[in-house]
C-alpha positions, 0 to 999 in steps of 0.5 A: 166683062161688060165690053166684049174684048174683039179677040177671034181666029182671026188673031191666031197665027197659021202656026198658031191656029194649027197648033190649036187643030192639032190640039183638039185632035188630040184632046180625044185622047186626053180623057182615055188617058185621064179615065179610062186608064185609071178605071183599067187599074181599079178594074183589074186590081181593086186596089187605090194605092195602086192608081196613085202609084202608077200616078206618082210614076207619071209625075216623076217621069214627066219632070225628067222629060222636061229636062231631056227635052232641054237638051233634045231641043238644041239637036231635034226639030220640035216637031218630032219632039212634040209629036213623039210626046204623043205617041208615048201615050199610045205606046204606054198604053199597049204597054199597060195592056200587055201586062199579064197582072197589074204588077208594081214594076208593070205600073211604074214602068207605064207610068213612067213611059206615060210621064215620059209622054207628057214630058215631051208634050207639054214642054214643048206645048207650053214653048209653043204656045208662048211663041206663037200667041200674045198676052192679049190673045192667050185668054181666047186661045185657052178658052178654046183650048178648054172648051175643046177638051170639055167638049171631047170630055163629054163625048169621049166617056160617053162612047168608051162608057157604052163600048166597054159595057155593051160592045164586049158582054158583061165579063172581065176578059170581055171588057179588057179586050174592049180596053185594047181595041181602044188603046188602038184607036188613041194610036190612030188619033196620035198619028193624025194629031202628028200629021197634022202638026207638022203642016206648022212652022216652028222655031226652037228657042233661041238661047241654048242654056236653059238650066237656072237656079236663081231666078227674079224673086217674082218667079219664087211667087209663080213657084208658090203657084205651081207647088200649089197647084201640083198638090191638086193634080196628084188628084184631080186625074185619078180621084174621079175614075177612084171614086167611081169606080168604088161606088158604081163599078161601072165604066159606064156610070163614069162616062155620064157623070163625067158629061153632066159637067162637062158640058157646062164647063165647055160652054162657060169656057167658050165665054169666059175665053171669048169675053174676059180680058187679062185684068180678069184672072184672078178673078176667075181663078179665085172661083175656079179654086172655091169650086174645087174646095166645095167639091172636095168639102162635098165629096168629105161630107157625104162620101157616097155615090151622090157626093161623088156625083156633085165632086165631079160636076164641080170637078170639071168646072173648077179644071178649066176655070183655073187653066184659062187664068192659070197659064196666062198669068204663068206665061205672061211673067215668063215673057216679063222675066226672059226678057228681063233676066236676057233668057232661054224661055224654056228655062222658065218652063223647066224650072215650072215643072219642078214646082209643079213636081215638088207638089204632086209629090207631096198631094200623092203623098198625102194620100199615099200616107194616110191610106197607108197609116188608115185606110184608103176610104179615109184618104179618098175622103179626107186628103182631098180637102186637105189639099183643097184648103190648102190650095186657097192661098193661092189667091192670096199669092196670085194676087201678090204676084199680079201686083208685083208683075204691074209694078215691074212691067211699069217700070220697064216700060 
């Protein structure tokens, strides 16, 4: 990295750089969603099992979204699509808060609502963002992407922390009415996100068929990829607000030690964005899995409020480290093969949410089975660094993958 790459605003599209706006409006409602629901759960039920259920009912309901979504994308304009993904996630919430007990049925139906959420948004986010930037742009854009939801990762927690635990006294009606005056405020930043959004210019994909299941055998290594990298997100959401929860019963706690890291990870972010080059990814996505492996090797060995401290700080700096490297190598084999296999780019998009899925699945599972088979201490303790071992052979795929991408790119020049 010692030659700055000459990368700034400046190469971003109008569409381009509103897409990011819109973005960091909406990452002030990402760590509510990530959080502060969670800590909803835990706080109303003490039960583990039960955030990893209402996780699962996002999972699964994402993957369905994404198929929906292919189809909506030949009828509806993609803004509506991709606005009303964000609006999802302010309805799920009042949905969750108008639950008169935290019922196995009232979970599953917010989680999918919430699934139904991500679904529209991050569909139509990854097209979006491989329509409207370049290989060479895409370590900046998602560094600055990173750096925005770090940024509001810190700010976030910190004032939802302290309202809850001063704004509405000590009590539990107290501070679930402080629930709801938040669900509010996620509602008037999803309508500003929207507004913002609609100011772009945006083209749905091209070709209408979207729906594949043979694929170039370079994509069966990207699957590799995403059911590896789906074993870790059955976790990374929810374990944080679980473990803090179970060891400081405080929201507050949680918003600090959430900033601690934060704050680091959003400035490696911006330089890492800023300095590194396309030849740099695995690099960086080799350490942003080490980092997540030694939090999960901390967290199993000392399982106590320190070791929760240090699972999060190393947390939120291997979360970004591995989407700055994650989505480009993942777009960058899309723009290969779509033009390679003359297809809808989508399709590659849907068939990547399966992986992903197929991997949450089974991380959930894992811990779902062993707190059910043991306890749920031992599979907050251990089914991390299962998961976290097992996540190390990404490197060695990924590294498969780059040179299998080279060797097909030179060959196509």
């Amino acid at each position: 990295m010692g030659v700055v790459a000459k990368i700034g605003i400046k190469d971003f599209s109008r569409s381009a750089k509103i897409l990011i706006l819109t973005n960091l409006v909406y990452a002030f409602v990402m760590p509510v969603i990530d959080i502060f629901v969670a800590s909803y759960i835990m706080r109303n039920s003490n039960d583990p099992s039960k955030v990893m259920l209402y996780q699962l009912a996002i999972y699964t309901g994402i993957p369905i979204t994404f198929y929906i979504n292919g189809y909506l994308l030949n009828r509806v304009n993609i803004k509506r699509l991709f606005s009303l993904g964000m609006l999802l996630s302010g309805v799920s919430m009042v949905f969750m808060m108008s639950l008169k007990e935290i019922s196995y049925s009232g979970l599953v139906s917010a989680g999918l609502i919430m699934g139904m959420s991500f679904g529209l948004y991050w569909s139509n986010r990854d097209y979006l963002v491989l329509a409207t930037t370049s290989d060479r742009t895409r370590n900046f854009y998602y560094g600055l992407d990173t750096f925005f939801y770090t940024t509001t990762a810190v700010l976030v927690p910190i004032v939802i922390g302290w309202y809850l635990m001063t704004g509405n006294g000590s009590t539990n009606e107290g501070v679930n009415s402080g629930y709801k005056v938040v669900t509010v405020a996620v509602f008037i930043f999803t309508i500003i996100a929207s507004i913002i959004f609609h100011f772009g210019t945006y083209e749905k994909p091209k070709n209408e068929k979207f729906l594949y299941f043979k694929f170039h055998k370079l994509w069966n290594k990207m699957l590799q990829m995403a059911l590896l990298k789906g074993l870790a997100q059955g976790f990374i959401v929810t374990a944080p607000a679980i473990l803090m929860m179970k060891f400081f019963a405080s929201e507050g706690a949680l918003g600090t030690a959430q900033s601690i890291g934060a704050i680091i990870a959003a400035i490696i972010m911006l330089i890492l964005g800023k300095l590194s080059k396309p030849k740099h990814r695995h690099i960086i996505f080799s350490f942003g899995l080490i980092c997540f492996f030694l939090a999960s090797l901390f967290n199993a060995l000392l399982f106590s409020s320190i070791g929760v401290i240090i699972f999060i700080f190393l947390l939120l700096i291997a979360r970004p480290i591995l989407d700055i490297a994650y989505f480009p190598i993942q777009l960058k084999v899309i723009d290969l093969l779509s033009e390679l296999e003359n297809r809808n780019e989508f399709a590659y998009i849907l068939n990547h949410e399966f992986g992903l899925y197929v991997g949450r699945l089974i991380g959930a599972g894992t811990f779902l089975g062993i707190a059910f088979f043991g306890d749920a201490d031992i599979a907050l303790r251990y089914a991390l660094l299962i998961i976290g071992t097992l996540q190390l052979l990404a490197i060695v795929i990924a590294k498969q993958l780059l040179t299998q991408q080279n060797k097909l790119e030179n060959e196509n020049i």
